[in-house]
Every structure is written in structure tokens, then in C-alpha cells.
LUMFI-380202 format. One record per residue (C-alpha): z, x, y. Coordinates in steps of 0.25 Angstrom, whole numbers, plus 5000, padded with zeros to 4 digits. Example, Ala and Ser with C-alpha at 12.3 -4.5 7.8 and 13.67 -1.06 7.14 Angstrom:
! LUMFI-380202
503150494982/502950554996/
//
This chain:
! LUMFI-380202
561154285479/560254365490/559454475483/558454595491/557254545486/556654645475/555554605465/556054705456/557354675454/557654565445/558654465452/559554425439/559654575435/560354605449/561454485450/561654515437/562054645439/562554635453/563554535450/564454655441/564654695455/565954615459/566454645474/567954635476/568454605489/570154645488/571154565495/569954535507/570854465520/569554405526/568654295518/567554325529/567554465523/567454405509/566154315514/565554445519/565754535508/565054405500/564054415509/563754565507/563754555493/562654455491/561954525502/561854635490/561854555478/563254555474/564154425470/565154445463/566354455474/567954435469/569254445479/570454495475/571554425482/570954405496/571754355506/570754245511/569754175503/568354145505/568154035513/567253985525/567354105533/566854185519/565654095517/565254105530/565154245531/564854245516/563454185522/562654175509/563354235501/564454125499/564054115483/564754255482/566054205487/565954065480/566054155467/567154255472/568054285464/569654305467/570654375461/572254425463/571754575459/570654685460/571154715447/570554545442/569554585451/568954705443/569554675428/568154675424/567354775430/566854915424/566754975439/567554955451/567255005464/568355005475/567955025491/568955125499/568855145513/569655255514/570155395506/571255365497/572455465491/571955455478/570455495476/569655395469/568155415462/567255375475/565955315475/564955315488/564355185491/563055205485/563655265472/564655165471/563455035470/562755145460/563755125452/564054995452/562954965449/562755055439/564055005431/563754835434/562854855422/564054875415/565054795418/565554715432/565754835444/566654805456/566654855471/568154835476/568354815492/569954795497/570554755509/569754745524/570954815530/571254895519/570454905506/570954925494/572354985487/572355125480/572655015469/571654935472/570655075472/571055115458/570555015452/569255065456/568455165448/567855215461/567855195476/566855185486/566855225501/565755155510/565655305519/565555225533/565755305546/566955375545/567155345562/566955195558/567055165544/567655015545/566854925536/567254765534/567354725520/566054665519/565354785523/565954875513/565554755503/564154755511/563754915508/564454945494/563654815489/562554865495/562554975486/562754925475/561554825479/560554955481/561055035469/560654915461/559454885468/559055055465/559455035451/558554915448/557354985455/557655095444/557555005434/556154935439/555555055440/555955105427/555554985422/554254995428/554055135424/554355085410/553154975409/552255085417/552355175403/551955065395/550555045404/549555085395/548655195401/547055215398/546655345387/545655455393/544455385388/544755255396/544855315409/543755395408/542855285402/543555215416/542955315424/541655315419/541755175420/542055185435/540955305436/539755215430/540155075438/540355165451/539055225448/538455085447/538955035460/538455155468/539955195471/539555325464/538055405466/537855495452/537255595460/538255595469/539455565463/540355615470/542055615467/542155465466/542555475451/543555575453/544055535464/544155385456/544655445445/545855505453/546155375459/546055305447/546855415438/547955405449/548055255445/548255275432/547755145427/548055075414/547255045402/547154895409/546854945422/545755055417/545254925410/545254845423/544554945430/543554965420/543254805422/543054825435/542254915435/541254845425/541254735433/540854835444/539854865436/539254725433/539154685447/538454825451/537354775440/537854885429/537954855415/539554895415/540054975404/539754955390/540454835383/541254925375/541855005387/542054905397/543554835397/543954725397/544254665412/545754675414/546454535414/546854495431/
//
């Protein structure tokens, strides 16, 4: 499968989770079209493809315009029904291309891959496309919680079945995409409470420390000291180092101190150098 590339999201975590997402294709006439709906699906991580009674299978054509994606439709799955095909799933989401008489609960695109992927935690979701000529029955819509409307130009709103597949997987792909970044950062933010930060007295023995050595290289004149420790302080207090970087600092700075011909610090005070 062809993933964005992103360090931060854990590649098992997201097929797993992708692959509650089932696309059904309803009683599709063309197989090319099956190949490259297949083709947008992996494009976005998706491979969980099933037909309901199409009129042509998958063949040569399909694979060809399938392009690399032809491990989706050797694992597709058919059935007689939309009802076989969704049996299973918690959510089920059915494309309508045009206003119906009876009104339905509608979803915008991006909504609707918010909440697919919100629900495939859960349990298996589906997103429903019908006929290239005519989408889906009234039947066939309520069998769907919700139904999504891709809002293309009202003056030329004609969209082939693999772009619709295209832009709502999309969707889905980003919301996912969104959701893990939340959890990174949360994640991230988690670990950062559990840093350990220096007491008062550390710091302030850290800055006397810096004071002494800068002393002792020449970097700062006692009779005219200038702002340099303020000013160092406000760099440093922006930083807000941790206890094993205050330590690392301080082990430079004896180490400063040494090749400036200085004593150093007193054993007692000096740290530790931190580990590379």
C-alpha cells in the first residue's frame, strides 16, 4: 500500500484502521471504472473495496487502469446486495447527486470523512456510490444513516465514479491524517510534563556559574559588566532547560573554565558532564 510519508504516523496503526473503511461500488456497468475507483482508494490508503452485483467484472481493462493498485481488486469483494454488503457495518454513508423527495440527514464532504473516521474505531464504516448513470435507489439511500453531496459547480457538476471515490477518500484520508497529528501532539505534550525541571537554587547556582567562567575568559569586564548576564539569563530562561540540560551546561561550562587556566567550580558544585 502507498502511504504520504510522515514519521509520525505509525504505519500499522493506520491500515488498521483504514481498512473499517469499506467502499461499495453498486451495480457499476464499466470494470474500467472499478480499476480506477481501486486506483483512487489506495492513492488514499483505502483497501477494502466490495461490488454489489455489477454488471461487468474486473478484468484486464480494470487492472490496467487499476495501475498499482491491482491488490485492492484482487481482494474485492461481491455480493447480490447493498444490504450483504453492509450487514456489518455501524455507519453507512450513501453518495446522492441530486435532491431527493424525501429529505435525508446530509453530510458535507469533509464532515462526512470526520465521521467515518471518528466511528471506524468502533466498528467497520461504509461509503456507498450507485450507478454511473444513475446512482443509487431511494431504497438503496435508506439504507444509509447519512448522505453526502460532493458541492461541485452547480453549471457543470458531472463527476465520473472514480472521482467521486477520489475526493470523499480524500477526506476520509485528511481527517485521519488530522486526528493522528492530535494524538502526537498530545502525546508529546504528555512526556513534556513528565521533564523534570531544575529548583531555584540550581539555576541560580547555573548563572553564577556562567558569570565566573565568562569572567574568566574575558567575555565579561567586572568593571564593566555590562547586560551580558541579563541578557543571558533571558535567553536561557526562555529555553527553559531541564535538570539534565542545566547539568550539561554546567559541564560546559567547567570544561570552559579548565582550558581558560581556572580552577572550575568547586568539586561539590560542579555536575556531572551529561552523557552524549
Amino acid at each position: 500500500m502507498s502511504e504520504t510519508p510522515n514519521s509520525d504516523i505509525n504505519q500499522s496503526e493506520t491500515k488498521s484502521l483504514l481498512d473499517r473503511v469499506r467502499i461499495v461500488l453498486v451495480n457499476t456497468s464499466d470494470c474500467r471504472n472499478i480499476g480506477s475507483a481501486a486506483r483512487a482508494m489506495k492513492t488514499m490508503g483505502l483497501s477494502q473495496l466490495v461490488l454489489v452485483d455489477p454488471i461487468e467484472m474486473p478484468n484486464g481493462q480494470a487492472q490496467a487502469l487499476a495501475a498499482g493498485a491491482t491488490d485492492v481488486l484482487a481482494n474485492v469483494k461481491v455480493v447480490k446486495t447493498l444490504e450483504e454488503a453492509i450487514t456489518d457495518c455501524g455507519l453507512v454513508v450513501g453518495t446522492s447527486a441530486r435532491s431527493r423527495t424525501l429529505p435525508w440527514p446530509m453530510l458535507e464532504p469533509r464532515e462526512c470523512g470526520a465521521k467515518l473516521v471518528q466511528e471506524a474505531h468502533d466498528y467497520p464504516v461504509a461509503l456507498v456510490f450507485g450507478r454511473e448513470s444513475s446512482g443509487l435507489t431511494n431504497d438503496e439511500l435508506q439504507l444509509c444513516h447519512f448522505h453526502v453531496q460532493i458541492p461541485a459547480n452547480p453549471e457543470y457538476s458531472s463527476l465520473n465514479l472514480a472521482m467521486a471515490v477520489q475526493t470523499l477518500s480524500y477526506e476520509v484520508r485528511m481527517n485521519y491524517l488530522e486526528q493522528q497529528a492530535q494524538q502526537h501532539q498530545a502525546s508529546s505534550q504528555s512526556n513534556d510534563d513528565d521533564t523534570e525541571y531544575p529548583v531555584v537554587d540550581d539555576t541560580e547556582r547555573m548563572f553564577e556559574h556562567f558569570e565566573q567562567a565568562l569572567k574568566k575568559t574575558g567575555f565579561i569586564v567586572p568593571s564593566h559588566p555590562g547586560l551580558v548576564m541579563t541578557k543571558l539569563r533571558r535567553l536561557i530562561n526562555r529555553a527553559r532547560p531541564d535538570v539534565k540540560e542545566v547539568k550539561m551546561l554546567r559541564g560546559i561550562l567547567a570544561s570552559v573554565e579548565k582550558s581558560a587556566g581556572g580552577k572550575g567550580t568547586r568539586q561539590s558544585d560542579e555536575p556531572e558532564q551529561q552523557d552524549s
